[in-house]
N, CA, C and O of each residue as an XYZ file, in Angstrom:
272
protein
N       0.842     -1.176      0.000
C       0.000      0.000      0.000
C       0.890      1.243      0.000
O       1.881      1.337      0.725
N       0.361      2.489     -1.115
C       1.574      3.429     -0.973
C       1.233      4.920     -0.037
O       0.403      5.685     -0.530
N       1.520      5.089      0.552
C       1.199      6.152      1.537
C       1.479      7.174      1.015
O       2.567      7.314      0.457
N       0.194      8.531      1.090
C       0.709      9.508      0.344
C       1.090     10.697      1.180
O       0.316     10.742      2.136
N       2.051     11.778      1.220
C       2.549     12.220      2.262
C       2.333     13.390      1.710
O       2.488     13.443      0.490
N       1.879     14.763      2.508
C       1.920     15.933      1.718
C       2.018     16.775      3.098
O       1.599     16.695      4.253
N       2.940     17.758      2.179
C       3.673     19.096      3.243
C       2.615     20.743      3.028
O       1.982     21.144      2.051
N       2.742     21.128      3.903
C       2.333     22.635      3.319
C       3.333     23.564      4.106
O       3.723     23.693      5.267
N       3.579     24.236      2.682
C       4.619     25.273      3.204
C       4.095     26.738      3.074
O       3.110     27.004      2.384
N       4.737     27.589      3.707
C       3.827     29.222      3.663
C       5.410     29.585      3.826
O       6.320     29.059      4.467
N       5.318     30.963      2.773
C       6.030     31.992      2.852
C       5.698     32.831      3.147
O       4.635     33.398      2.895
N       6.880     33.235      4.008
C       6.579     34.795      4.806
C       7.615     35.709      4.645
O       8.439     35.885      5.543
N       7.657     36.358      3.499
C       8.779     37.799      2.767
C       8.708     38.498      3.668
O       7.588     38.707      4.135
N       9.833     39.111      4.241
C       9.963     40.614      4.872
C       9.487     41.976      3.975
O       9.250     42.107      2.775
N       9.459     42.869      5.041
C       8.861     43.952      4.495
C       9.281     44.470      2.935
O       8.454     44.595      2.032
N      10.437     44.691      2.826
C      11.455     44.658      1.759
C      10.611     43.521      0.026
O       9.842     43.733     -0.913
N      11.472     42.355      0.600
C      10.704     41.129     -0.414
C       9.273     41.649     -0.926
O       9.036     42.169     -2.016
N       8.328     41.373      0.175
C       6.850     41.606      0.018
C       6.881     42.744     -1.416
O       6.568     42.391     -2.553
N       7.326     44.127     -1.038
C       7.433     45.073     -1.847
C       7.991     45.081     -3.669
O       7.478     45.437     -4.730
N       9.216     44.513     -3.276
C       9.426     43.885     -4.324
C       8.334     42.817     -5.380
O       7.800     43.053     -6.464
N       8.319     41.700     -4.568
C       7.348     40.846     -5.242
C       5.928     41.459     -5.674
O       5.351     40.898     -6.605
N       5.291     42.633     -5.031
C       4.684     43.129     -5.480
C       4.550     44.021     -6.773
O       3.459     44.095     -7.338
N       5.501     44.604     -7.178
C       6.098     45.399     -7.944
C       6.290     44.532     -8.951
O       6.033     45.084    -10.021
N       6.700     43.181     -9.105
C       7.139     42.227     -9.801
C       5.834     41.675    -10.449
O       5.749     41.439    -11.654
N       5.045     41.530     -9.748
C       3.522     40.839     -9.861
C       2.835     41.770    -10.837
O       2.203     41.243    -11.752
N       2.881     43.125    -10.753
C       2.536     44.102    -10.960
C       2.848     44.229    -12.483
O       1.958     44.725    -13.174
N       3.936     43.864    -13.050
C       4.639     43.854    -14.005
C       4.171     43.210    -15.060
O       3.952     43.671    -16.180
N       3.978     41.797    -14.553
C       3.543     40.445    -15.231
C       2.369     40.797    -15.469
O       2.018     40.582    -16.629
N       0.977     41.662    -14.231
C      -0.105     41.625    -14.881
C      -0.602     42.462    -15.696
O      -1.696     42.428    -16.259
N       0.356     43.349    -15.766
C       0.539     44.428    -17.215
C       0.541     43.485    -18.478
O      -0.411     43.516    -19.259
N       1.684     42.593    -18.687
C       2.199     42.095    -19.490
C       1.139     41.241    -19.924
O       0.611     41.432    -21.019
N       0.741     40.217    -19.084
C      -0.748     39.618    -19.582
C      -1.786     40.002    -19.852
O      -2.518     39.239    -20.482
N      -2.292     41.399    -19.468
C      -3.594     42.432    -19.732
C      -3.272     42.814    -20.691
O      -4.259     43.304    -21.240
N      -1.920     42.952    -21.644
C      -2.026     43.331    -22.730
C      -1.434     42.327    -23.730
O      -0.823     42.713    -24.726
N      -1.628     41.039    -23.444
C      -1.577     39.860    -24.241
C      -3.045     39.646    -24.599
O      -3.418     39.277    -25.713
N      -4.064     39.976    -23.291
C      -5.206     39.756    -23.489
C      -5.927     40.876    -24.566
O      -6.846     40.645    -25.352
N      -5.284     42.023    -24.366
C      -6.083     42.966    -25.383
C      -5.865     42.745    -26.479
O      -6.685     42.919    -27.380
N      -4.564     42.262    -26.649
C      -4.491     41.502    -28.700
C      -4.742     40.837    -28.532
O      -3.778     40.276    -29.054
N      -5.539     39.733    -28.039
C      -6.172     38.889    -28.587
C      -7.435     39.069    -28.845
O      -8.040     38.463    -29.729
N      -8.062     40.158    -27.876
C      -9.562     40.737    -27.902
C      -9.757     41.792    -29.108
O     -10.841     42.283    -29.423
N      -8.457     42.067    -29.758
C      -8.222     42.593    -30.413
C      -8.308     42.538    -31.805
O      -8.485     43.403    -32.663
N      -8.089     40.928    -31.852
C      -7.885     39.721    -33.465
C      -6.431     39.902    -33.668
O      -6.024     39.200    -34.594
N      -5.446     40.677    -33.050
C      -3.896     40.399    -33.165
C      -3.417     39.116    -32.211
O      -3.839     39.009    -31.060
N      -2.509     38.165    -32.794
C      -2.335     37.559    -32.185
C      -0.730     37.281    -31.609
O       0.270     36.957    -32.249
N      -0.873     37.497    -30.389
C       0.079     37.836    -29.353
C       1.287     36.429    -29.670
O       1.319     35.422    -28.963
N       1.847     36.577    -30.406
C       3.062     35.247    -30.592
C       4.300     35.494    -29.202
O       4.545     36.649    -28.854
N       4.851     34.560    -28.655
C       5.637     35.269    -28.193
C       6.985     36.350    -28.771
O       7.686     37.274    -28.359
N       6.824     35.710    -29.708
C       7.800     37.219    -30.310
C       7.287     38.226    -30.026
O       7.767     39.011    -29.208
N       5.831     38.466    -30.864
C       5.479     40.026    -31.082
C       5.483     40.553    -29.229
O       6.096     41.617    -29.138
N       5.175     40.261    -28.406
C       5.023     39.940    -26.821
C       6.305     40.688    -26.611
O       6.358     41.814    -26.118
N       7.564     39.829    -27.107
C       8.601     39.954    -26.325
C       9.840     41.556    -27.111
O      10.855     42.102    -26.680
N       9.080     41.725    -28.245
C       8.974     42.901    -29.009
C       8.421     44.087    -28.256
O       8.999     44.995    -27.659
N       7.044     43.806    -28.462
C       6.350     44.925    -27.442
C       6.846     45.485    -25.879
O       6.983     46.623    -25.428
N       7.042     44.139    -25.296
C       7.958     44.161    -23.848
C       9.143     45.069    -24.196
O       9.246     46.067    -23.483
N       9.866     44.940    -24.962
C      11.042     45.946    -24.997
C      11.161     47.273    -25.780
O      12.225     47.891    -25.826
N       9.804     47.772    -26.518
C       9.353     48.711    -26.428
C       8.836     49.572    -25.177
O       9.263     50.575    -24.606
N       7.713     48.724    -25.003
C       7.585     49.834    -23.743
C       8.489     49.868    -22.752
O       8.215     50.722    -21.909
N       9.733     49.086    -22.485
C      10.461     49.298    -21.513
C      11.442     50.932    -21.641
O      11.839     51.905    -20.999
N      11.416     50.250    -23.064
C      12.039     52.155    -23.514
C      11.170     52.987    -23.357
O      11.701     54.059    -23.647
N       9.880     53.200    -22.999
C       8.967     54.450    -22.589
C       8.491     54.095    -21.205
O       7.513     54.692    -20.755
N       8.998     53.331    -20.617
C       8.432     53.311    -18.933
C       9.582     52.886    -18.124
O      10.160     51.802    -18.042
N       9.773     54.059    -17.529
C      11.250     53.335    -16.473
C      10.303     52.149    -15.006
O      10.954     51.650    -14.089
N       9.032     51.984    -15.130
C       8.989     51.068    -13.939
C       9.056     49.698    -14.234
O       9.317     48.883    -13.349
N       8.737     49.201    -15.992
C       9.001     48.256    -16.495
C      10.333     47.758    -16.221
O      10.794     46.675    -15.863
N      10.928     49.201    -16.579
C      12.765     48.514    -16.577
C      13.479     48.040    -15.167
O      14.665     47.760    -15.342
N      13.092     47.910    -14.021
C      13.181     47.957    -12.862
C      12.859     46.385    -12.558
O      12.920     45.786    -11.485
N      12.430     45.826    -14.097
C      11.625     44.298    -13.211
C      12.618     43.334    -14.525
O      13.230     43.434    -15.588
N      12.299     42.663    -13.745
C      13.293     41.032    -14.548
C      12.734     40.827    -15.983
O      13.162     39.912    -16.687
């Protein structure tokens, strides 16, 4: 009989981290809200054109450039 074993783990970021990861999160859901608008759009978001666009607007937004 195989016993199934499961852990739960929780992270807890310091004040610092938290901020960061927020900022980070923040980033990504830019990046997907406007994957979603070309597609709502009939353009379709390849990751190229994505990773194109990403480095456009990084040249017109310094908070983009600040994230990974």
């Amino acid at each position: 009989m195989d016993e199934t074993v499961r852990y739960t783990y929780r992270l807890r970021p310091g004040r610092i981290a938290q901020a960061a990861l927020l900022d980070e999160w923040g980033r990504c859901r830019w990046l997907w809200n406007e994957a979603v608008h070309q597609q709502k759009t009939g353009r379709k978001p390849t990751f190229g054109k994505l990773s194109k666009l990403l480095t456009e607007a990084r040249s017109r937004h310094a908070w983009l450039r600040e994230g990974s």
